[in-house]
N, C-alpha and C positions, 0 to 999 in steps of 0.2 A: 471508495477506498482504493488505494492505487495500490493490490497486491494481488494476483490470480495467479493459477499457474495450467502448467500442460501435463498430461498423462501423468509420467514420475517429476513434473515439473511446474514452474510457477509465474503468476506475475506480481511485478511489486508496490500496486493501489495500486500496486502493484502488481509485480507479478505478477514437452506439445507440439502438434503438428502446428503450422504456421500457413496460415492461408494467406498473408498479408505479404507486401516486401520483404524478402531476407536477403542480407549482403553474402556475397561469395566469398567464403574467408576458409583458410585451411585449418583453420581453428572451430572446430564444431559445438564450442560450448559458450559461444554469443553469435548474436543476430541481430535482425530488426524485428518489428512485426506490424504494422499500418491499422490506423484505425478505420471507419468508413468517411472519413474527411481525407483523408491519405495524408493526415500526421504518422510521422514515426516516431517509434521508441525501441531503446536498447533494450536486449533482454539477456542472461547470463545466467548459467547453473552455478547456484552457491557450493556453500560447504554442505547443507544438507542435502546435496544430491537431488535438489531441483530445480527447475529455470523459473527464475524471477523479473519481473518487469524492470527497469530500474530507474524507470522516469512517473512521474503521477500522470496518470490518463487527463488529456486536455478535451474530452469529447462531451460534445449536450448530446445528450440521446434522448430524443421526442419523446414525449408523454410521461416524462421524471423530472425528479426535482434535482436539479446542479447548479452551482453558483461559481464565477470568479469570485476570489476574495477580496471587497469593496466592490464587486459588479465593476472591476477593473479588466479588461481584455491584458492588458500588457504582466499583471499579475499571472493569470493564466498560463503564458508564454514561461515563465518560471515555476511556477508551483501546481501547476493544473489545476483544475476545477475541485468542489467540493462538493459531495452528493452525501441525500439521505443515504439509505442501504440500501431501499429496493433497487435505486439510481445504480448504489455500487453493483450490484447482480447484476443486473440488465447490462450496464454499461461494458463489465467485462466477457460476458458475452458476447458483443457485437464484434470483436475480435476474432470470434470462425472457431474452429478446429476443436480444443480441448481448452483453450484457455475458459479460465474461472476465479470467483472471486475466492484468496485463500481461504481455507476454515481456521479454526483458531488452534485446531490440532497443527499445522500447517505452519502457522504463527510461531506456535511455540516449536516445534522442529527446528525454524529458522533461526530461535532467539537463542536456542538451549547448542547449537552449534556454531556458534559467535560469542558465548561467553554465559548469558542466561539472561533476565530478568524478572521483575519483581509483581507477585501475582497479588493483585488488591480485595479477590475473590477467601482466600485462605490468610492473605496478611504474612506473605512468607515471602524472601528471596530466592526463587530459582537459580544456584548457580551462583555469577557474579554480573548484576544487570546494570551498572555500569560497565563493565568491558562490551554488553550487548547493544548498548549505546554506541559509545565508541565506535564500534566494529560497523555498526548499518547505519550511522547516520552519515548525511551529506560530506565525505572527504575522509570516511573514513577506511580503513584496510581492508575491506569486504568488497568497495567495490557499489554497495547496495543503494546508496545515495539518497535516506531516508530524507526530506524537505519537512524543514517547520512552515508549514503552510499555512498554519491558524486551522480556527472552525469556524463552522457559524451554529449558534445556537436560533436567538429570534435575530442578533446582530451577530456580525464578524466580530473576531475576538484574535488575538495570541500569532498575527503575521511575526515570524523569524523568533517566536519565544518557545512555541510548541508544535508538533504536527501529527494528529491522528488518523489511525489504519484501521480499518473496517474490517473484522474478517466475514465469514459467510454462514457463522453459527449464532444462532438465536441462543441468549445468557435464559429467557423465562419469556413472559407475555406482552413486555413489556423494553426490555433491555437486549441488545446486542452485542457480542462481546469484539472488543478492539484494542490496538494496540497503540502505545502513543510516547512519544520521545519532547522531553522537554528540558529547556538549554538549562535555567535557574537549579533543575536539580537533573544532571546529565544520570538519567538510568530510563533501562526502556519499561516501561509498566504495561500490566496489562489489566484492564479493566472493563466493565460494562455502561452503555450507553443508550439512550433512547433512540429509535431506528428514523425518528426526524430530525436529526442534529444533521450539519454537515459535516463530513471530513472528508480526507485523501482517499 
């Protein structure tokens, strides 16, 4: 999932001290931060008062499961990889410092100060999760640059229709809980999945 964050801060599959490249900017609330390939990625404190990733991590991290979406490299370069969960853990780790994969507490902080979204656990609207859409996804006024990446369940599925976010809390035995933005019905949802699926 392309969302971690740092201390009072995050990434985004996203989304802290920064062990990696950071650009010299007078502006102290973006940066870079380098994977162990020495890809960079932008990172920015939101409206909740944390720093968030704002690109999907493009990194294979040995001994996990991650995919291009089609086993496509040039996909990659646009959407970054898609990992089960433990993949998501691990991977945001390999980033040093305090980076980590968000929780879903975390998730919803980010959602609920963008506008809100729509929780599939209780069947209720947080908020207004359409404007949470809006607000995090790719071009939107956040900044956040959320990509419909697809998934891969046994096959790739939903390239530029939908893209799901991993947070770092286990939903039961079985499900993990994630966040997911899709174009056919623009609101941000949050919902539970099995921790072998892939996404951002």
């Amino acid at each position: 999932m392309r969302k971690i964050w740092i201390q009072s801060a995050f990434l985004l599959t996203a989304m802290i001290l920064m062990p990696g490249c950071q650009k010299e900017d007078s502006n102290p609330n973006h940066g870079i931060v380098t994977d162990p390939d020495g890809q960079e990625y932008l990172w920015k404190e939101m409206k909740d008062r944390r720093v968030w990733i704002l690109e999907n991590l493009n990194y294979d991290i040995e001994g996990h499961n991650s995919w291009w979406y089609d086993n496509d490299p040039a996909n990659g370069e646009v959407y970054g990889r898609l990992y089960d969960w433990e993949a998501a853990l691990a991977a945001c780790k390999t980033l040093g410092g305090d980076w980590h994969l968000a929780t879903d507490q975390e998730w919803k902080n980010l959602a609920n100060a963008y506008g809100g979204y729509f929780d599939w656990e209780i069947d209720k609207e947080i908020g207004n999760a359409q404007n949470g859409y809006d607000a995090l996804i790719s071009g939107g006024e956040s900044g956040f640059s959320a990509q419909l990446a697809g998934i891969r369940i046994s096959t790739f599925q939903g390239l530029s229709e939908y893209g799901s976010y991993w947070t770092a809390t286990p939903a039961d035995d079985y499900y993990t809980w994630f966040f997911s933005f899709e174009d056919q019905d623009p609101k941000l949802d949050r919902n539970g999945g099995r921790a072998t699926m892939g996404f951002s």
